[in-house]
Residue, then its C-alpha position, 0 to 999 in steps of 0.5 A: x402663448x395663452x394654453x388652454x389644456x383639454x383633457x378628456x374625462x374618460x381618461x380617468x382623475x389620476x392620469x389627468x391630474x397627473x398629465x396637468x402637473x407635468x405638461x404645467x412644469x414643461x409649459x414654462x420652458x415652452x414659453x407657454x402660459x396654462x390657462x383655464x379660459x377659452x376665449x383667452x388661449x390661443x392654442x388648445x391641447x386636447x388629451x383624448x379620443x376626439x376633439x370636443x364640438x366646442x364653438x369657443x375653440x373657432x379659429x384658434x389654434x387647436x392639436x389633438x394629442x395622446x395622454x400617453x405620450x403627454x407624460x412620457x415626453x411633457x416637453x416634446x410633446x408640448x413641442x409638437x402641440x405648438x408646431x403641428x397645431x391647426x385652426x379649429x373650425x366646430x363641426x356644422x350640427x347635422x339634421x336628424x335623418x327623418x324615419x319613415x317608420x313609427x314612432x316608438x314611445x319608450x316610457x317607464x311607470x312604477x308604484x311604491x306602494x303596489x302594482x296596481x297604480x303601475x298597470x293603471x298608468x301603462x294603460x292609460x300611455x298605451x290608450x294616449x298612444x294610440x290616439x295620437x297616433x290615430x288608432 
């Protein structure tokens, strides 16, 4: 079967490259086939926190997992990957919650050569400002 492994960057290098090695090794005996493509796997493996709002990942096979437990057991783990995964379906995209306050501009200026030129832009952002806002 056609694997594709996710691993979240915020587990760090070292323990993804070495959840790689050992899950690519126990892979063969699973009859699994490692690969790096998502429209060719069939079943996605995903190390981490959360699974990933990827639309390439709709309908197949997909089973959230713990690094941990990936390198403690490769093979069982890869067992129950196989066994306890379930078809993916990307979360519908949410519509930002209109704000009934105002709007808040946030903007940064900065001079090399000196703060005059500084002032000068943040007056000319606060005057901008409050023109379109209608003041």
């Amino acid at each position: 079967m056609k694997t594709l492994l996710i691993i979240d960057a915020n587990l760090g290098q070292a323990r993804a490259y070495m959840a790689k090695t050992l899950l690519g090794a126990a892979a063969h005996k699973a009859n699994l086939e490692i690969i790096d493509n998502p429209n060719d796997a069939e079943l996605a493996i995903v190390l981490g926190e959360s699974l990933p709002n990827d639309n390439a990942l709709n309908g197949k096979k997909v089973w959230l997992g713990d690094i941990g437990r990936a390198v403690a057991h490769p093979e069982l783990f890869l067992s129950e990957a196989k066994s306890h995964a379930t078809p993916y379906s990307a979360p519908a995209a949410v519509a930002p919650a209109a704000s009934g306050g105002p709007k808040r501009v946030v903007a940064v200026t900065a001079c090399p050569t000196g703060v005059a030129h500084t002032f000068m832009a943040a007056e000319a952002i606060e005057t901008e400002a409050k023109n379109a806002a209608g003041g």
